[in-house]
C-alpha positions in Angstrom: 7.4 -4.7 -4.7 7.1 -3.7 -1.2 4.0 -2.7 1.0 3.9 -0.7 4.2 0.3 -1.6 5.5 -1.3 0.1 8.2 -4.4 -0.9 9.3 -6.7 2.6 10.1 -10.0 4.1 11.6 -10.0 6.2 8.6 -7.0 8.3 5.9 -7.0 10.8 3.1 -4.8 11.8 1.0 -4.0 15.2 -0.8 -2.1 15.0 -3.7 -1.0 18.4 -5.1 -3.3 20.7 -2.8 -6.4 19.4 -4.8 -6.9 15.6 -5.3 -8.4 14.3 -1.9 -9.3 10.7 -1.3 -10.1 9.5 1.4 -11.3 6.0 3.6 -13.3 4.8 6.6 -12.0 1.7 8.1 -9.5 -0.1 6.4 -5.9 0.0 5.1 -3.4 2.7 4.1 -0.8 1.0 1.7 2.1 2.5 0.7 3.4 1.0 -2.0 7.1 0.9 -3.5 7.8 -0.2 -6.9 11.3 -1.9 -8.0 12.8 -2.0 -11.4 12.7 -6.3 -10.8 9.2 -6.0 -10.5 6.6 -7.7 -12.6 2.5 -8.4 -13.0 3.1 -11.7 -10.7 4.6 -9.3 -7.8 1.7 -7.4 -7.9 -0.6 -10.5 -7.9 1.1 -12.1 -4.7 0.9 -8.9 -2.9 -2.8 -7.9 -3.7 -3.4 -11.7 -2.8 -1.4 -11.3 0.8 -2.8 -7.7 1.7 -6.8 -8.3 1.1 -6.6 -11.6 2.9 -4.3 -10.8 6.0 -6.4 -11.2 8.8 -5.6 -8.5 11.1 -8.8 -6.9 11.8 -10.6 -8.0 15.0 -13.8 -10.5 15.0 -16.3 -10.5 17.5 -14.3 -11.8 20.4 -11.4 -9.2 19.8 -9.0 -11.6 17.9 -7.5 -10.3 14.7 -9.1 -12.9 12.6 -10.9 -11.1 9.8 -9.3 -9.4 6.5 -10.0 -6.2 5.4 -12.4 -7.6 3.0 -14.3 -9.9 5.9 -14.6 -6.5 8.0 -15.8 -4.5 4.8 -12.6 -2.4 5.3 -11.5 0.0 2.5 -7.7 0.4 0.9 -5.9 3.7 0.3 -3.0 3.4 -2.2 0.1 5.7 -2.4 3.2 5.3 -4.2 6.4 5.3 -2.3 9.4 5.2 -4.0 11.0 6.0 -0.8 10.3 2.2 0.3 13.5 1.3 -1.5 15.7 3.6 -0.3 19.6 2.3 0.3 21.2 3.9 3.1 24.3 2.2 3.8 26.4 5.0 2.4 26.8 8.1 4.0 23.6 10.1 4.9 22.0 10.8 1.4 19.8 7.5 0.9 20.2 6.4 -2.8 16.7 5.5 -4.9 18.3 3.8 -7.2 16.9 0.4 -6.9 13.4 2.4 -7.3 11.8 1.8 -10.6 11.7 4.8 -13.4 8.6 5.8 -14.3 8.1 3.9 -17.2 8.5 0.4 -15.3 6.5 1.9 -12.1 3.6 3.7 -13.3 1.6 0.7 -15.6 2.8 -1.8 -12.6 1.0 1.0 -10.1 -2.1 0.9 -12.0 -2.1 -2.6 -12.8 -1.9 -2.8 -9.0 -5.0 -0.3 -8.3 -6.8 -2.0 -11.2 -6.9 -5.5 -9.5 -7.1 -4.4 -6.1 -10.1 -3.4 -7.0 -11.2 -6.5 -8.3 -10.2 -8.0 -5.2 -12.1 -5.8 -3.2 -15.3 -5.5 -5.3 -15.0 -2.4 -4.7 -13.4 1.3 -5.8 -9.9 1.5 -4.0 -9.1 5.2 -3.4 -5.1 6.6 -4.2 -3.0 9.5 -4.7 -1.4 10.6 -7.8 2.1 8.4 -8.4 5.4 10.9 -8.5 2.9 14.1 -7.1 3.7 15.5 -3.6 1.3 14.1 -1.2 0.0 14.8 2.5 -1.7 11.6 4.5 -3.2 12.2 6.7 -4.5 9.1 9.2 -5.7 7.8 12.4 -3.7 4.1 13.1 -6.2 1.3 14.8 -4.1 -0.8 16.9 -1.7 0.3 16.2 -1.3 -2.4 13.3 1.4 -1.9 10.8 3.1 -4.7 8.9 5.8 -4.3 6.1 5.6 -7.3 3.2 8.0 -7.5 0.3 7.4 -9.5 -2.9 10.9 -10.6 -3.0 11.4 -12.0 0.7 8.1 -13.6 0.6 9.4 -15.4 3.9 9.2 -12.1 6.2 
């Protein structure tokens, strides 16, 4: 499983013209599911993305997670995360999960995410064609991946 986390002054997301969701202050995760993947991926990752303290405390040091800053998380698949692009120009999905392995790990993710939080996290629609729109704080973006825990 691998995460694309960007930390944001606020995001939405349209999913098929209709579905909008949208955040204050928090994190836009885009999240790639692989066919290796199971319930203890999504654990670690949940684990590692509400604790990571890159928010800024009072003296301007990223020191507080996005649950100390009482941040918010916007979740969108990506199966694009695991593209393969040695070959060619095409990238190749293929180590993306099908459907059937990525759709109860996404909701499995957004169910205890929210636990996490204590909070409602907000998402787009897995496979639908999506617009997100955001405004990056820090910039802060950081890429984490289940399987390489040591990146």
């Amino acid at each position: 499983m691998r995460a694309v986390i960007q930390r944001v002054k606020k995001a939405q997301v349209i999913a098929n013209q209709t579905h909008v969701q949208q955040i204050g202050n928090g994190l836009v995760v885009l999240l790639g599911i692989t066919h290796e993947d199971l319930a203890k991926d999504v654990d670690w990752l949940i684990k590692k993305i509400v604790n990571m303290r890159i928010f800024n405390d009072e003296n301007q040091v990223m020191n507080k997670s996005v649950i100390d800053s009482n941040g918010e998380l916007l979740v969108v698949s990506q199966f694009t995360l695991f593209a393969q692009t040695k070959k060619g120009n095409r990238p190749s999905y293929g180590q993306a999960a099908t459907h059937e392995i990525a759709v109860p790990l996404y909701e499995l993710f957004l169910e205890k995410a929210a636990f996490a939080m204590g909070k409602p996290v907000q998402c787009g629609i897995f496979g639908s064609d999506m617009q997100i729109d955001l405004v990056n704080d820090g910039p802060v973006t950081i890429v984490i991946d289940s399987k390489n825990r040591d990146l």
